[in-house]
C-alpha positions in Angstrom: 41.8 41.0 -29.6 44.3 39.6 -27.5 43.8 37.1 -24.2 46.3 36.5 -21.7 46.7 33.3 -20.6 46.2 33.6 -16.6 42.8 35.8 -18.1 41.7 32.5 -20.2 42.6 30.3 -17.6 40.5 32.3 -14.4 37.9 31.9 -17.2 37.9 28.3 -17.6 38.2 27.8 -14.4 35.0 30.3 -13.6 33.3 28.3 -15.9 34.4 24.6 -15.5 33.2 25.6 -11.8 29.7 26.7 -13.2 29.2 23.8 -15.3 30.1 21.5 -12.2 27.6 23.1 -10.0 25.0 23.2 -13.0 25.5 19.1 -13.4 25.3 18.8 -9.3 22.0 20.5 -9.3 20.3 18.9 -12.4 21.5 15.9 -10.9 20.0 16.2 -8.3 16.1 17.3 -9.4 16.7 13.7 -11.6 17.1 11.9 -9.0 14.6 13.6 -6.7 11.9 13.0 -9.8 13.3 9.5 -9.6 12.6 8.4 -6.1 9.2 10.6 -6.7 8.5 8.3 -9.9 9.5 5.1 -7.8 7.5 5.4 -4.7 3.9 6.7 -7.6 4.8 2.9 -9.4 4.9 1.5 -5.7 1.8 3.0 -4.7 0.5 2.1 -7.9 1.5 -1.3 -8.1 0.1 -1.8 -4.2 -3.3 -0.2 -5.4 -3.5 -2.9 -8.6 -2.6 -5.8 -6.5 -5.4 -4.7 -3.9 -8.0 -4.0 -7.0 -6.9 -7.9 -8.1 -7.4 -9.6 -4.9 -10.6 -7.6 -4.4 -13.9 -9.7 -5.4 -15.4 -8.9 -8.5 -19.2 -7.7 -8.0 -22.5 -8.0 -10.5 -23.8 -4.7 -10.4 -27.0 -5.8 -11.9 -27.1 -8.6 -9.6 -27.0 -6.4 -6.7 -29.2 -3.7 -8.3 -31.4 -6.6 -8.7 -31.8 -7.6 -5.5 -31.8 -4.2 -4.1 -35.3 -3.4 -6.3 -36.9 -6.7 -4.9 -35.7 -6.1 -1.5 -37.5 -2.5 -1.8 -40.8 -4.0 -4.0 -41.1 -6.6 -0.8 -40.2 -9.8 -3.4 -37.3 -11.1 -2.0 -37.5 -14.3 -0.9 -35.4 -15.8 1.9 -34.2 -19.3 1.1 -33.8 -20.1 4.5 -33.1 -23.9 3.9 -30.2 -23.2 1.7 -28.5 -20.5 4.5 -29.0 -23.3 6.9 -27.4 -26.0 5.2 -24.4 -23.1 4.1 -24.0 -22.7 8.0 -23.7 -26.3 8.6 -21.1 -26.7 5.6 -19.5 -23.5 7.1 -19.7 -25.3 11.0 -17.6 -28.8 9.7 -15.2 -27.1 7.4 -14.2 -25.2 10.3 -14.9 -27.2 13.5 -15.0 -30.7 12.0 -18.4 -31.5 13.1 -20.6 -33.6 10.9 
């Protein structure tokens, strides 16, 4: 079996162009999965920082205070939230 050259040539050149246009593509979805996996660890990364500056609560303290709230046993300490206002008023106002 015999192969001009012009014939091996067109060839090469058929598929050199194929190969080109296979690279563009793939290149392409990589870097479209790319910017898709950047902005997931951005989004990701703005969710943790938002969980770590979030306040961390008891759940049993809460549940707690929810079942003595409902059973008519909690008790207001309404000295204490008085004097918390007060502190509150001068730290913000500069009142003594």
């Amino acid at each position: 079996m015999s192969i001009k050259i012009s014939e091996f040539m067109t060839t090469n050149a058929t598929l050199t162009e194929e190969s080109k246009r296979e690279t563009k593509s793939t290149t392409q979805t990589l870097k479209a999965k790319l910017e898709e996996s950047v902005q997931q660890t951005v989004h990701l990364s703005t969710q943790a920082q938002q969980l770590a500056l979030a306040p961390h609560v008891d759940i049993q303290k809460v549940e707690s205070i929810k079942s003595r709230i409902a059973e008519n046993k909690y008790e207001v300490n309404t000295k204490s939230i008085a004097e918390r206002i007060l502190s509150l008023e001068k730290d913000m106002f500069g009142k003594k």
